[in-house]
Each structure stands twice: as C-alpha cells, then as structure tokens.
C-alpha distance (Angstrom), angle and dihedral (degrees) to the residues before:
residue distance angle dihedral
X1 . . .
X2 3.78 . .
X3 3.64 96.5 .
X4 3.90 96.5 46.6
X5 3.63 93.5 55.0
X6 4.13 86.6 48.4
X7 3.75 92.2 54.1
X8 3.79 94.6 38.7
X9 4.55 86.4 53.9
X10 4.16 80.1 43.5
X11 3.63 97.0 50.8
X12 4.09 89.3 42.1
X13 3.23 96.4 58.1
X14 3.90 98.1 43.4
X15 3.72 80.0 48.3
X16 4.07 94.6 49.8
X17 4.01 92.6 40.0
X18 4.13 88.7 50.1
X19 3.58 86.0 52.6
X20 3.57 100.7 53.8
X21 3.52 94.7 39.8
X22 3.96 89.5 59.8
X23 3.41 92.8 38.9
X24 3.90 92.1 58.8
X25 3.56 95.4 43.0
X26 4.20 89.9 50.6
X27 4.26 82.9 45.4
X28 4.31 92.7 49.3
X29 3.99 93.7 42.6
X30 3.79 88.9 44.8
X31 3.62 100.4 44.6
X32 3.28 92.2 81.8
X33 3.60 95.8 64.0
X34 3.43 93.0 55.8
X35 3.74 99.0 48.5
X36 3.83 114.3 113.2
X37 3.63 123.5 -110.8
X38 3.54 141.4 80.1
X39 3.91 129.6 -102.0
X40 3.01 133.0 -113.0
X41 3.81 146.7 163.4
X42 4.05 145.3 -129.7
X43 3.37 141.4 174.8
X44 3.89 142.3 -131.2
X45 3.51 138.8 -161.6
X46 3.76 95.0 -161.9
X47 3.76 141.0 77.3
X48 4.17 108.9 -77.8
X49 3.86 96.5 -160.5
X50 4.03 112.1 162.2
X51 3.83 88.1 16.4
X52 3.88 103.6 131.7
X53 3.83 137.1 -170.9
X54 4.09 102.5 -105.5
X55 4.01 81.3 36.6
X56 3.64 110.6 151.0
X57 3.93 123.6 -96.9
X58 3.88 98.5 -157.9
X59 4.19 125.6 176.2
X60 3.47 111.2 -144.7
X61 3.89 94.9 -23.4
X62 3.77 90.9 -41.2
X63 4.12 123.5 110.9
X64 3.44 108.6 -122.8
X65 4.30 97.2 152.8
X66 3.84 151.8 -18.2
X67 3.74 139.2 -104.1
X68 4.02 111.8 -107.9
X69 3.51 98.9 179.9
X70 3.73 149.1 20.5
X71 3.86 132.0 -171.5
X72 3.56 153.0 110.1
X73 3.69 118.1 -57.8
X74 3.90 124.3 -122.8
X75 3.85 93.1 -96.7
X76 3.90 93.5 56.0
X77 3.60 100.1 -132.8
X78 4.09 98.1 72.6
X79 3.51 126.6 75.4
X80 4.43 112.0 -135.2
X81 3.84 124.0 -149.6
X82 3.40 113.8 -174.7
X83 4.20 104.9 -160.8
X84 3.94 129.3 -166.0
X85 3.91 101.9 -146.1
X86 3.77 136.5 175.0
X87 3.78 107.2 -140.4
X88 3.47 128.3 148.6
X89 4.02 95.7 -161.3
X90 3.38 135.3 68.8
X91 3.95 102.2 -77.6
X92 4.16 94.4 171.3
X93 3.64 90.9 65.4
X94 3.39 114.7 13.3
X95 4.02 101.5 50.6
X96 3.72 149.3 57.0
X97 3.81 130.3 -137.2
X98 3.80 119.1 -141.5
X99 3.98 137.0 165.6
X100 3.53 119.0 -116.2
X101 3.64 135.7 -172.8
X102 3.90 117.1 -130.5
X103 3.48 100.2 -141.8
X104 3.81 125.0 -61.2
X105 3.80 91.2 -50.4
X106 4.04 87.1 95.0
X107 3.77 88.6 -128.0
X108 3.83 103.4 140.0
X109 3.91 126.4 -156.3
X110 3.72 135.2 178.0
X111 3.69 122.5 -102.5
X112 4.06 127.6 -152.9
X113 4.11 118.1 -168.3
X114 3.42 128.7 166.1
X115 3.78 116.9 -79.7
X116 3.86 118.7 -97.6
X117 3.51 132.9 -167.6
X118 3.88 115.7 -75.5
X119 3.97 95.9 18.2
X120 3.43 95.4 112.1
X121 4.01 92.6 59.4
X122 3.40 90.5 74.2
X123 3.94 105.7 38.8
X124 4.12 109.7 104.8
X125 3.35 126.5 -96.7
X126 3.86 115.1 -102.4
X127 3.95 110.6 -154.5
X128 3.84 89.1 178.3
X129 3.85 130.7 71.5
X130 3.81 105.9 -112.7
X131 4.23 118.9 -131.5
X132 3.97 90.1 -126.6
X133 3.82 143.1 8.0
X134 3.37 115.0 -24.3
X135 3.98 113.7 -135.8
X136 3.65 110.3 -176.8
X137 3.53 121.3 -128.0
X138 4.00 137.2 -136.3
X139 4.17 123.4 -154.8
X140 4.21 105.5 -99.7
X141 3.51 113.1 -114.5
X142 3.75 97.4 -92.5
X143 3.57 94.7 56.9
X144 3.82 85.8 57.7
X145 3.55 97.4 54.3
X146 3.76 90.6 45.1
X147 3.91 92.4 47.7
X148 3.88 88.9 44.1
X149 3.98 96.8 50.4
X150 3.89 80.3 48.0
X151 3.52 98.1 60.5
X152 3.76 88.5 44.5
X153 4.20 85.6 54.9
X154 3.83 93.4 51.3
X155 4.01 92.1 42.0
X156 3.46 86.2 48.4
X157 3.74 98.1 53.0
X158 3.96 92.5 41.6
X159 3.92 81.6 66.4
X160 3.94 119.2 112.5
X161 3.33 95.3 -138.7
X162 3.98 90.3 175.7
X163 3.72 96.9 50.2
X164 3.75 82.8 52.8
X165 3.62 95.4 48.7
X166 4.13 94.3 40.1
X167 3.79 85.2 49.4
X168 3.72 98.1 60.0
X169 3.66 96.3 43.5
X170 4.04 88.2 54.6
X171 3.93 83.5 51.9
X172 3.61 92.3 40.5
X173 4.03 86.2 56.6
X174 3.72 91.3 43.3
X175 3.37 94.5 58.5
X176 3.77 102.4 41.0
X177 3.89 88.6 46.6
X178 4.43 91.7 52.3
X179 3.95 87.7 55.6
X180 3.88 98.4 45.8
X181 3.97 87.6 40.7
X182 4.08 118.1 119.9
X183 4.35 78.5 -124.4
X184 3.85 89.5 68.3
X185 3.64 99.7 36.2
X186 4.39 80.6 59.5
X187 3.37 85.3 40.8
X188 3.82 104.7 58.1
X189 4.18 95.7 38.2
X190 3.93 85.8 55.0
X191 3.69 86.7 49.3
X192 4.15 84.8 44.2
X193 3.71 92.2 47.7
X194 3.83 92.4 45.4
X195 3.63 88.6 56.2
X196 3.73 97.0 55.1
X197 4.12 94.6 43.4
X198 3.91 91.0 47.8
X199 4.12 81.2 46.1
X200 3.62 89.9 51.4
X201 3.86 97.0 49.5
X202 3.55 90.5 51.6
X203 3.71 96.4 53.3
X204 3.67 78.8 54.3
X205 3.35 93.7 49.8
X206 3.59 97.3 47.8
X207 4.04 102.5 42.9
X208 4.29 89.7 53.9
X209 3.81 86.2 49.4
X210 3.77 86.1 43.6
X211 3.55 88.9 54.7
X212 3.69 107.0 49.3
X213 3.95 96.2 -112.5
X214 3.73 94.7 128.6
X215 3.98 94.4 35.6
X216 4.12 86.5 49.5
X217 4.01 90.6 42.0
X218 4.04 87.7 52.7
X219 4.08 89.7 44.8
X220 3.24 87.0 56.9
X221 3.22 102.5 53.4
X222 3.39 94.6 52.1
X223 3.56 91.9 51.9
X224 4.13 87.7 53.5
X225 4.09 89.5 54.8
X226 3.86 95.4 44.3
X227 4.11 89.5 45.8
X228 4.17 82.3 43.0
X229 3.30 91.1 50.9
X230 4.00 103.8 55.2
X231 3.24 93.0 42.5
X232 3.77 87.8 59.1
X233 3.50 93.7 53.3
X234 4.40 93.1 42.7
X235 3.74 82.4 57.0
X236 3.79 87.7 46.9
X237 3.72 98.1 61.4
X238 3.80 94.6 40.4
X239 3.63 84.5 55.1
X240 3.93 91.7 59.3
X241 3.77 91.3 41.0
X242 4.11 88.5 65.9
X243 3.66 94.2 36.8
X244 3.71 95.2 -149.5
X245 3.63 99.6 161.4
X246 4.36 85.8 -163.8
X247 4.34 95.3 52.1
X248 3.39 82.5 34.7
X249 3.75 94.6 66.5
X250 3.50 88.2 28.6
X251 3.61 88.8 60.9
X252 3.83 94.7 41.9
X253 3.42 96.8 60.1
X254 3.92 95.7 43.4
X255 3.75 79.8 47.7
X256 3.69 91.9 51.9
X257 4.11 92.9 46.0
X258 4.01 89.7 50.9
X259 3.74 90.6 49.6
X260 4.11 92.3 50.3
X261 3.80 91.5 39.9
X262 3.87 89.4 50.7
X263 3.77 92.5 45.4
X264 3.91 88.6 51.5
X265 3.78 89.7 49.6
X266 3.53 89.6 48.5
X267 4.16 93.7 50.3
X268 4.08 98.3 43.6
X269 4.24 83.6 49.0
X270 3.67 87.0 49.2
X271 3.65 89.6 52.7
X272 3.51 102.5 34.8
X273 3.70 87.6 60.8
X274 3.61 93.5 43.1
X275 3.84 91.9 52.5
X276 3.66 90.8 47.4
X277 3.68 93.9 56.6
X278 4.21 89.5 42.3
X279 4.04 92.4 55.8
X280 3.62 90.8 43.1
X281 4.11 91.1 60.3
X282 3.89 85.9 37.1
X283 4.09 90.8 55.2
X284 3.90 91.0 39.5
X285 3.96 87.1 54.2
X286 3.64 93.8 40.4
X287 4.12 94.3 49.7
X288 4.09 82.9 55.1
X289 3.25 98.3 48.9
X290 3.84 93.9 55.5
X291 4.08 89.3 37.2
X292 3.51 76.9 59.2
X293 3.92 109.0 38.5
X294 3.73 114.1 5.8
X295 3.91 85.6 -170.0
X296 3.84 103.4 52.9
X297 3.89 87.4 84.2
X298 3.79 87.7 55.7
X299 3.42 105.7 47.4
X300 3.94 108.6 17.7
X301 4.10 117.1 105.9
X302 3.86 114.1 -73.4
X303 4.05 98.3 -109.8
X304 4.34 122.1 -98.3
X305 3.38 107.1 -83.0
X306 3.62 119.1 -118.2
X307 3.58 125.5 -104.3
C-alpha cells in the first residue's frame, strides 16, 4: 500500500512539473502575440549581419519593440524588417530607422530617432508598395564610413597623377631657367648699383646734416625775415611822419608784399629742411632693407597710389 501511494505522489509530481513546464513554454512563445504595438516595416540597403528576430526596437536607447521578421524584399536588392513596436507617436512620419551595433559583441539592433532635416535624402528608394507602415530608413554609421573612404578610393584613382607630376617639372624648369636667365643677371646688378647710388646720396645726405649746412641755411633765414621785418616797420613810421596818404599806401602794400614774400620764404625753408631730414630716414631705412633683403624691392607690392 505504501509503495503505491509513493509512486502515485512520484508520478504527480512528474505529471504537475511536465505541465508547468509546457505551460510556460506555450506562455513565452505566445507572449509575443499578445504584446501591444503595431507593426510595421523598413527597409535597408546595407548588410544586416547579427540582426536577429526578437532583436530589439529601441527609441533613443529605450526598448519600445522587437523584430518579427527578416528577409529580402520583393525587388531583390533590399533587405525587409518587419518590427512589432510600442510607440505612442507617429513613427511613419516622424522617425528614422537605423542599425546599430550593441557594443563589440556584434549583436545588432534597430534604432528609431526623431526625423531631422535631410534624412530622407538618403533613405532607398522603394519601387514596391510595402504590406505595413513604412518607416524610412538611414545607412548605420559604418556603412558611411565605408561609403565615404570609397568615394575617397575612386577620387583618388580618377587622379592624373602624371599630368601632376609632368606639370611640376615644367614649373620646376621654368623657374630654374628665370633665375639663371641673362634678364635676372641685369636685373640684380641694377638692383646692386641702385644700392650703392641710394648709399651714396645718403652719405651725402648725412655729412651736410652733419655739418650744420641745413641748420645754418634755416638760421639764416630766419635772420633775413626778422631783419625784413624791422625794416618794414622803420619804413612804417617814417611813412606816418610825412603823412602822404599816396606813399603811404604805396608803402603799405610794398610792405604787405615783403611781409608775404618773407613768410613764403620762411615756410618753403621750413619745409625744405623738414623734407631733407624725412628722405634722409627714408634712404637710411631703404639701404637696410636691401642690406637686409636684396629681393624685397623686386618682388614686394608696388606702393598705393596717391590720390
């Protein structure tokens, strides 16, 4: 009697434990029929390796569905994922579907963000009328860098290399054959002899400065108006002393013609010595400057023009 009862308790639970067993595996593979959301579909014109079915539809980095199914579209040259997702939004027309890596397991998922301006440039062409929602699709970041270091390959190889290279020697030459020309030989004992007259003119320059002519010549100029100048007014008071009105404006205006001649003596002497001691610092700066680079004067910019 014992051992009935212990294989009926054995049997129950085997029984019981088969049960539950099925039961959960009927529960997990129906779940998914269940789950809310709609379906809906996209396509990609890339390679989907380590995209699964169950593959996670996420928003942003958050779940919101699966993948149900994977295969070639009707034109043969797309591949179609057909996604269960839970979004409250409008996912047709306000996002974009992307593949994404999940680390560097090589586990692949699909990625919705919110559609930006210009992503739908780039999403395939689909010459077929889908069986759901369309969601269009972008390439994944790898495909990008592949199709960008391909463009760089074919731009590369639709280089002339040769022409390049043939051009460069012909400059090369043209170069080599203006600086050993009879032209530039002329060109730099001009400069050479320039150098030495502008030299010599400063010296010039210099040793009169040096010597007080210019300071003496402005002295006595000064000297001439100040001498000018009382004798104007002498003449002046002997004027009023005769009180002829006619000499008297006679004199006045031969008075008045001294004074401006004297003051327009005194200005260009002014100047004169002013300009003197202005091309002297010009001629010291220029004789540097070609001490320094003999070329500057040949190849600088021509100077404003005055207006």
């Amino acid at each position: 009697m014992t051992k009935k009862k212990t294989y009926f308790l054995v049997g129950f639970f085997v029984l019981a434990g088969a049960l539950i067993a099925v039961g959960t595996i009927v529960w997990l593979g129906a779940s998914q029929y269940f789950a809310k959301g709609e379906r809906f579909v996209t396509y990609f014109d890339e390679s989907v390796q380590g995209l699964q079915v169950d593959s996670s539809v996420k928003y942003r980095g958050v779940e919101i569905g699966v993948v149900e199914k994977i295969g070639v579209a009707p034109d043969y040259r797309l591949i179609e994922v057909v996604m269960k997702i839970n979004f409250s939004g409008d996912a047709g027309n306000n996002t974009i579907a992307k593949l994404k890596a999940a680390g560097i397991t090589g586990i692949v998922y699909v990625e919705l963000d919110h559609r930006k301006k210009g992503d739908l440039a780039r999403t395939p062409s689909i010459p077929f009328e889908p069986d759901y929602p369309l969601i269009p699709s972008n390439p994944s970041e790898i495909q990008e860098i592949v199709s960008g270091v391909d463009e760089i390959v074919k731009k590369i190889k639709a280089m002339d290399f040769q022409t390049i290279s043939d051009e460069l020697v012909s400059a090369t030459k043209g170069v080599n054959q203006f600086f050993a020309s009879h032209k530039m030989t002329k060109i730099i004992s001009n400069l050479e002899h320039m150098t030495q007259t502008l030299n010599d003119s400063a010296n010039q320059l210099s040793k009169m400065i040096g010597d007080g002519r210019a300071d003496a010549l402005l002295t006595d100029a000064r000297d001439t108006v100040r001498d000018a100048k009382e004798t104007i007014a002498h003449v002046k008071k002997e004027l009023e002393k005769m009180k002829l009105s006619e000499t008297t404006n006679k004199a006045n205006r031969m008075i008045d013609d001294l004074s401006r001649r004297s003051k327009t003596i005194t200005t260009e002497v002014q100047q004169t010595s002013e300009n003197l001691r202005r091309a002297s610092d010009n001629l010291d700066q220029l004789i540097q400057r070609l001490k320094a680079d003999p070329s500057d004067i040949l190849f600088s910019d021509p100077p404003p023009k005055k207006r």
